[in-house]
N, C-alpha and C positions, 0 to 999 in steps of 0.2 A: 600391488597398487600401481596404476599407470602414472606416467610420467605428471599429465594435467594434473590429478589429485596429491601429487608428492608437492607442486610447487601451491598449492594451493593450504599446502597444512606450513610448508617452511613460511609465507607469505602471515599465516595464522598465529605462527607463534612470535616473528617479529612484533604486529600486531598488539598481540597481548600485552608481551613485555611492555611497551609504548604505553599501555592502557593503564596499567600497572604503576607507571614512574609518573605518568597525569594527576594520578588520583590520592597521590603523597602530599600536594599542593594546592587543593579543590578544598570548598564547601562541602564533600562528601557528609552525609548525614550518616551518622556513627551507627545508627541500627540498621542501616542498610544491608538487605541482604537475599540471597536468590529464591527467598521464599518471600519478600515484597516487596522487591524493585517495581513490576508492572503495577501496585497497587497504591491508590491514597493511602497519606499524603505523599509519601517516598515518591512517586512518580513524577511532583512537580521539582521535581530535582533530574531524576535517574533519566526522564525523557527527552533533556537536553545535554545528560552525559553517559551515551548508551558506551560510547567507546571505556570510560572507565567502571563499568558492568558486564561488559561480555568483549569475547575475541569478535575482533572483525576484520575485512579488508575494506580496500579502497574502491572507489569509481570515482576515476578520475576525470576532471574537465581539460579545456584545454584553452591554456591563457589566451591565445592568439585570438579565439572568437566567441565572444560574449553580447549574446541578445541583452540591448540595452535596454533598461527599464528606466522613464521619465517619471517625474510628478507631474500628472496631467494641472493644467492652468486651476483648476477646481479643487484642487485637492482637499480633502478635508482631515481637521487634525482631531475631530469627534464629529459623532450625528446622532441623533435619535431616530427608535423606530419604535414600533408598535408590537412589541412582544410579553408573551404572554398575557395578554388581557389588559396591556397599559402601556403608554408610553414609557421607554426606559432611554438612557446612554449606553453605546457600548460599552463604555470604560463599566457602569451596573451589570451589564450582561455577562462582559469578561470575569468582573469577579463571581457574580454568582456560578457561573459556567465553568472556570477553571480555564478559559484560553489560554494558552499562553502566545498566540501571537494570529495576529488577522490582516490580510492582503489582498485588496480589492482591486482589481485592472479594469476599466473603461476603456474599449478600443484601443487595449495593448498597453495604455497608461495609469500610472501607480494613481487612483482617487482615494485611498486610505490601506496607512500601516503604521502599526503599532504593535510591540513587543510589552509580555508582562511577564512577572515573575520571572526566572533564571532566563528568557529564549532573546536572542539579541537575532540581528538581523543577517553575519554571519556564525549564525551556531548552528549546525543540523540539529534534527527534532528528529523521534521516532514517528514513521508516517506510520504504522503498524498496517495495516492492511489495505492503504493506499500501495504499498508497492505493489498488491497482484496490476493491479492496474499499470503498472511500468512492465512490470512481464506481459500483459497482454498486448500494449504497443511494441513490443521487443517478439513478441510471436507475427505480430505482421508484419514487422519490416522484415524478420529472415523470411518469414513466405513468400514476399515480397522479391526477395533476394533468391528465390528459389533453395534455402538449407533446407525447407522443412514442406510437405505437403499435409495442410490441417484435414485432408481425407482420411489421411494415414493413421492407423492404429500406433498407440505407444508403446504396442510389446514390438513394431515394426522397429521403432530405435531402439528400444530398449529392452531386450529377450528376457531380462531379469526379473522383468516386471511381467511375462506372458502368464503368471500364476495368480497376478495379483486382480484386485478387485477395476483395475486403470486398463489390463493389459487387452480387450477387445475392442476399447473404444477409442472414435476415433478423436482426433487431439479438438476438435471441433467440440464435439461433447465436451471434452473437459475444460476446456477454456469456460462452456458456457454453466458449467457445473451442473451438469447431467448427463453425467458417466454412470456407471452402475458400481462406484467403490461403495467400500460399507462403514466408509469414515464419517465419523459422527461426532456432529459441533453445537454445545450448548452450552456457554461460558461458567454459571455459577454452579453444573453438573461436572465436580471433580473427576471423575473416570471416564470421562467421553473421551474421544481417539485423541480430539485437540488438546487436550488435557496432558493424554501421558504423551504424546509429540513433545509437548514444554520440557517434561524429564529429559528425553531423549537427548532433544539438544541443547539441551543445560539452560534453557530458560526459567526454570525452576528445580529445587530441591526441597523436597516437604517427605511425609511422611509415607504419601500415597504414593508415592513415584517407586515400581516395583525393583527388587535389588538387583537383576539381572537384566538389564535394558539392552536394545542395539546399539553397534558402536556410535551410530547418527544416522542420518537423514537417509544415505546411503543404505543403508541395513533394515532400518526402520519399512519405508514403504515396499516392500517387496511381500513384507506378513502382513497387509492390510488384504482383507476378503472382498468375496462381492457381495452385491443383493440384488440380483435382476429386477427388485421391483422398482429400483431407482433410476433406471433407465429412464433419459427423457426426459423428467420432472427435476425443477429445479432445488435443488437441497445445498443449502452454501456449507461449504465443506473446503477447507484453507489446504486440507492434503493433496487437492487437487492442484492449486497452482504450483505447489514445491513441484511436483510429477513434472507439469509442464513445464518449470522451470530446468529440470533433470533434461529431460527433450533434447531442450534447446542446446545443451551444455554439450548432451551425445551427440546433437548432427552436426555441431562444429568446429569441437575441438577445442573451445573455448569455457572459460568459467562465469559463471554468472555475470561477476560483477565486472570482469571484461567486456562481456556480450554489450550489458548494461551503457559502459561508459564509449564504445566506438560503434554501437549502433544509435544511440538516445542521448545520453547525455552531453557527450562531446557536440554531437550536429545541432542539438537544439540550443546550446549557447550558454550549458550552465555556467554561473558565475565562481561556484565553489565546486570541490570535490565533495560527494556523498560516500557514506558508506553502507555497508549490510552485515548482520550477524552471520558468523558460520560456528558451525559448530564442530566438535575436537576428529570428527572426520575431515574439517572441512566443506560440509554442505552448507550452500548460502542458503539462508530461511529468504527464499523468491513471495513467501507467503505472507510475510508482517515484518522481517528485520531490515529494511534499508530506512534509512535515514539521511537527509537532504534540511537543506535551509528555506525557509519561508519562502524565498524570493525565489531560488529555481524551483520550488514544487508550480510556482505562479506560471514560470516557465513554459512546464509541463502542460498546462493547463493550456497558455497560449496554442503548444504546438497540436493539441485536438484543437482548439476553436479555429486555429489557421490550416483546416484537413492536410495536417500531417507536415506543414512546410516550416523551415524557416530557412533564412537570408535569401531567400526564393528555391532553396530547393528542396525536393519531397525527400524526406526523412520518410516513414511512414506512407504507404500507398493511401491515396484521398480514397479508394475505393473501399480500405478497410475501414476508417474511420468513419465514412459516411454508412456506412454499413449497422457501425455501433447505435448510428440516431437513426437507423430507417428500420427499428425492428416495432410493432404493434404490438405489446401485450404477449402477454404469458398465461393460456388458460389455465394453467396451472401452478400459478402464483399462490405463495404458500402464508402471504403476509398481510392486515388487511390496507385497504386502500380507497382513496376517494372514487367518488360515483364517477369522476370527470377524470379519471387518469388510468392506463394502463401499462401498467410499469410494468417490467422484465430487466435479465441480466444476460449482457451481451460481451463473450471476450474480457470476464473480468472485470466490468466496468455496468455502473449499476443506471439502466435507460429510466426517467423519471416517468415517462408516460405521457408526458404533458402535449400541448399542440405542440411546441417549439421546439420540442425533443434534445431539454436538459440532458448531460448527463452529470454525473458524479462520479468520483473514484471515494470510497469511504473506512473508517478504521475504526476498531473500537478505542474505547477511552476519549473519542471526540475529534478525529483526524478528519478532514472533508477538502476533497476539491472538487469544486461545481464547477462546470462548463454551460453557459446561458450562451448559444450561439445568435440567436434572435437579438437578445438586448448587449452582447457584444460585449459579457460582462466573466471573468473568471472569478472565482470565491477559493481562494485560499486561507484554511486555517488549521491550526493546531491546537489541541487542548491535551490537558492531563484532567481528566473524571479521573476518581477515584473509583471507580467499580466500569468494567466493559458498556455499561449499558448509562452511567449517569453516578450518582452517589446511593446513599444509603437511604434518602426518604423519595429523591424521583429519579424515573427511567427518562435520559431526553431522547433518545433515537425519536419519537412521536415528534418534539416540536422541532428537533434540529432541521427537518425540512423546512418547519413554519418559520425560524429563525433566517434561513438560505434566502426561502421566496421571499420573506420581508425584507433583505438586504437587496436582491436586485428590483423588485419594487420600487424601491427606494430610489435607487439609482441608472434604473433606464432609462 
């Protein structure tokens, strides 16, 4: 075991213990447990106390500089909008929806926030699969910084992986999630690769989870295969950011949630510390485990819509960013979509298609941060769905966009 991975499991089990002595003095709900923490209703609890469910470390801020957030002169403390086929109140949506907490910025200023159920303004939320999208900004600053060339194959940093399904392709492909791995993601199909990954890294324990697993994250993607037919074509597939996140870890020397907090978090001005699930190897899940507060995901959100800046200096190359909203369409877009839009997935982060070239960073269970650079508008929110896709009688991934576009509607 190298030095990096020793301080990274000693780090993990302080961690723990911490996690442990929390959750002696919490609301914890008594059936809680790693076969349905991610799941309704346990999740509108467990998503605002991932630390007292799983080991994690830190990503640290740093007191000294913190991007302020105003209430702009407008603020509003409700609004209606036109969803679903009738006028509603947020505060109707939020319940029906399951939000637990919504942050709208107008030219950098706070026009509406509110918190429901267990999420206060400092508590981090599981962004679930909004972090690939912080690994994807954390893969162009090191470019940027020259650690990593995205030409470069990932069996080139990491030999370990020249066998696997990642190891010819270059990090470019996998940022854009068409590599030729032969990981396979379909949430409510229990034996797909994302599936028993959950085993792996102790995100769940069920029945189907096989008796002899790897020891984590580390172990794990190295027996992922290929399929050359996947080359190219976009197939969202979360093993590919952990890989990249692996990358970034080898060309620097550095752990994830280091990388994370003195490339991105500390420069951009987070208010709070965030954290990330790692698992009993030690591997941070770069794929779906960091978790952050309402207010600095908003942050995040600013430092795309301000290409890549803040206090005036470039965190992030504006070339990579501008890069994310200048890509056209995906002919081979696998999802369907309006006549008037041609969406794709750029670096992790999902291109709306639109004229103005929205993007998003998105999670399941109902995590969303929009970037409207045209109307000058970030959409921060968090929800707990009970099920990946919405509850038990509707899928909202369909309207969540119609609910986005009606908020900035609303307020451009």
């Amino acid at each position: 075991m190298n030095v990096k991975k020793a301080l990274i499991l000693l780090s993990l089990c302080c961690c723990f213990l911490s996690s442990v002595s929390l959750g002696e003095n919490s609301d914890r709900p008594d059936n809680l447990t790693l076969s349905n923490f991610q799941f309704g209703p346990i999740n509108r609890w467990s998503y605002s106390h991932i630390r007292e469910v799983l080991p994690t470390v830190n990503i640290m801020h740093d007191n000294d500089q913190t991007l302020p957030l105003v209430k702009d002169e407008a603020f509003f403390d409700d609004f209606n909008i036109r969803h679903e086929g009738r006028v509603q109140s947020i505060d109707e949506i939020a319940r029906n929806w399951y939000i637990d907490g919504l942050l709208i910025l107008k030219d950098g200023n706070i026009l509406f926030e509110k918190y429901y159920d267990h999420l206060t303004e400092d508590k981090p939320h599981l962004m679930n699969s909004i972090s690939k999208s912080v690994v994807g900004l954390l893969a162009g600053k090191l470019e940027g910084d020259e650690f990593i060339d995205l030409s470069q194959t990932v069996s080139h940093y990491i030999p370990e992986l020249a066998g696997s399904g990642w190891g010819p392709d270059s990090l470019q492909m996998v940022l854009d999630m068409k590599d030729g791995s032969d990981y396979t993601e379909d949430y409510p199909d229990f034996s797909t690769t994302f599936r028993l990954q959950d085993c792996v890294v102790g995100w769940i324990v069920d029945d189907y989870c096989p008796e002899n697993l790897p020891l984590g994250g580390y172990d794990f993607f190295p027996t992922i295969g290929r399929n050359e037919s996947n080359i190219g074509k976009f197939y969202y597939r979360s093993g590919s950011t952990d890989v990249l996140a692996w990358v970034l870890e080898e060309a620097t020397g550095k752990s994830l949630a280091e990388l994370i907090s003195d490339y991105i978090w500390k420069p951009m001005g987070a208010e709070f510390d965030a954290f990330i699930t790692v698992d009993k190897s030690g591997y941070a899940l770069g794929s779906r485990g960091m978790n952050s507060t309402l207010r600095d995901l908003s942050r995040m959100g600013l430092l795309v819509i301000n290409k890549g800046k803040a206090f005036g200096e470039q965190v992030v190359p504006a070339s990579f960013i501008e890069d994310m909203h200048d890509q056209f369409g995906d002919s081979t877009w696998p999802y369907e979509s309006a006549d008037n839009l041609e969406p794709y997935y750029r670096s992790f982060w999902w291109g709306k298609g639109n004229e103005e070239r929205d993007l998003s960073g998105v999670g399941i269970h109902g995590q969303f941060l929009r970037i409207a650079p045209e109307a000058g508008i970030v959409i921060a929110l968090y929800s707990s769905w009970p099920n990946a896709d919405g509850d038990k009688e509707l899928q909202y991934w369909d309207q969540s966009e119609d609910l986005l576009d009606a908020i900035i509607a609303k307020f451009r």
